[in-house]
TORFI-8433 format. One line per 3 residues: for each residue x, y, z of C-alpha. Coordinates in nm, 3 decimals, padded with zeros to 5 digits. Layout:
<nodes>
X,Y,Z; ...
</nodes>
This chain:
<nodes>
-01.472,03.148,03.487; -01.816,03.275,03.673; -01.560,03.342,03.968
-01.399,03.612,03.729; -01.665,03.758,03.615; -01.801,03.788,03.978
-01.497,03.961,04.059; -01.455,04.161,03.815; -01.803,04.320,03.877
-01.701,04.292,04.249; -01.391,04.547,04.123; -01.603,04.743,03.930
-01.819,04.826,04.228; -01.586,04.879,04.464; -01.356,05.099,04.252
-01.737,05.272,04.171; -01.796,05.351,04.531; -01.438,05.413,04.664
-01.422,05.721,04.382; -01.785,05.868,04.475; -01.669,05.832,04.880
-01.369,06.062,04.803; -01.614,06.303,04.579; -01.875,06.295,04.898
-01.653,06.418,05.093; -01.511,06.682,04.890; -01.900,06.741,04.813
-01.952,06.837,05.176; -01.624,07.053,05.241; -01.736,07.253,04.987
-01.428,07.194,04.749; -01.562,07.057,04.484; -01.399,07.222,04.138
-01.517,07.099,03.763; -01.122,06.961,03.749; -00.971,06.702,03.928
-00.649,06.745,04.133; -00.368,06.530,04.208; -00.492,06.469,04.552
-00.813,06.380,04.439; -00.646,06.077,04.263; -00.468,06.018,04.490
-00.727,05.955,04.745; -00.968,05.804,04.499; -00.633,05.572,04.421
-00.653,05.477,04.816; -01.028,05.408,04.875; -01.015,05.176,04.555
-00.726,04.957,04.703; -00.855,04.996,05.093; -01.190,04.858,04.959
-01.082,04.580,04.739; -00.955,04.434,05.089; -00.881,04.036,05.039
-00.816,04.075,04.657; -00.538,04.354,04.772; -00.372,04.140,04.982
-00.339,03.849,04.767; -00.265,04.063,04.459; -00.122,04.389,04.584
00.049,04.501,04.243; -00.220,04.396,04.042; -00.500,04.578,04.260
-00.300,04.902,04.300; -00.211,04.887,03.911; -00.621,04.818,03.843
-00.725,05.085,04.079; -00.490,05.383,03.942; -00.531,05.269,03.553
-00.946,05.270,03.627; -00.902,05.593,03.799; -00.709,05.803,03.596
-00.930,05.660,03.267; -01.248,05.809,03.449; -01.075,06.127,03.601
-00.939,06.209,03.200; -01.317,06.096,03.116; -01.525,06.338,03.278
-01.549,06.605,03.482; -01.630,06.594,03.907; -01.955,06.728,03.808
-02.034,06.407,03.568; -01.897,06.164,03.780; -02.138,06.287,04.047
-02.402,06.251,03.788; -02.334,05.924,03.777; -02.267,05.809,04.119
-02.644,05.957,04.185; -02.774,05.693,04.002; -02.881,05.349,04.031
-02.560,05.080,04.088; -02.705,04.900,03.777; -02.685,05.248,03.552
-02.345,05.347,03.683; -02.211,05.000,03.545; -02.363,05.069,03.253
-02.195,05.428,03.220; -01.861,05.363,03.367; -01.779,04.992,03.268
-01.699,05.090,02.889; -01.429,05.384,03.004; -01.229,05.137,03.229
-01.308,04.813,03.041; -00.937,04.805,02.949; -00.856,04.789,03.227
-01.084,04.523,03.369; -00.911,04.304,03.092; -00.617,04.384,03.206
-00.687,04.289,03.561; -00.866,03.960,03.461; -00.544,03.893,03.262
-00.324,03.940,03.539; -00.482,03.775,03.779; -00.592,03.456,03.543
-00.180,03.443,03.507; -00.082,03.492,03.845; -00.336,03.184,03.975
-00.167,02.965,03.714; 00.176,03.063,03.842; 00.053,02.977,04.175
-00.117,02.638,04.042; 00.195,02.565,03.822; 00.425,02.601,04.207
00.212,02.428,04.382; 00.188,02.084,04.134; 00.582,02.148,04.133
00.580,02.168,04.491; 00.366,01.796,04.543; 00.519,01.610,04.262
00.913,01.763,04.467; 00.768,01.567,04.814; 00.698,01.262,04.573
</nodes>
């Protein structure tokens, strides 16, 4: 169970820092608006799953699901402006702001992934008591 919660606080920080990359960026071109545009989910969408790295390969759906749902709750949340707020602050005070918008769906990532490691336990007993 510790291993969940490390990765789900693993998630959280990594979905954290891919958004405020994309809003750095956007920062220095200058084209920063108070609303956020389809590309800017898009690309915050992208830097979530690129930085989730091992946990995206083993669980591809369930990252890409986790970063878009987490995304979209803090995009319909806040404004560009707030989120930069935010990001400007210390890693522990971000968690504290942004962990109770996209709690739901840190449960539902922890769900997913607590079922799709039984699965995988469940085929591989199958799979040793088959050789037997």
């Amino acid at each position: 169970m510790k291993k969940q919660h490390f990765l789900i606080f693993f998630i959280i920080l990594i979905s954290s820092f891919g958004i405020y990359s994309g809003l750095k960026s956007l920062v220095k071109s200058g084209k920063e608006k108070t609303k956020w545009t389809q590309t800017d989910r898009d690309n915050q969408v992208k830097e979530c799953i690129r930085l989730t790295k091992e946990l995206g390969e083993k669980y591809p759906e369930i990252v890409k699901d986790y970063c878009e749902c987490s995304t979209d709750k803090v995009i319909s949340s806040m404004t560009k402006q707030e989120y930069n707020k935010i990001t400007s602050l210390p890693v522990d005070e971000q968690k504290r702001k942004i962990t109770p918008i996209i709690k739901d769906c840190i449960d539902t990532l922890e769900k997913r992934i607590q079922k799709a490691e039984l699965k995988n336990l469940e085929n591989l007993i199958y799979n040793v008591s088959k050789r037997k």
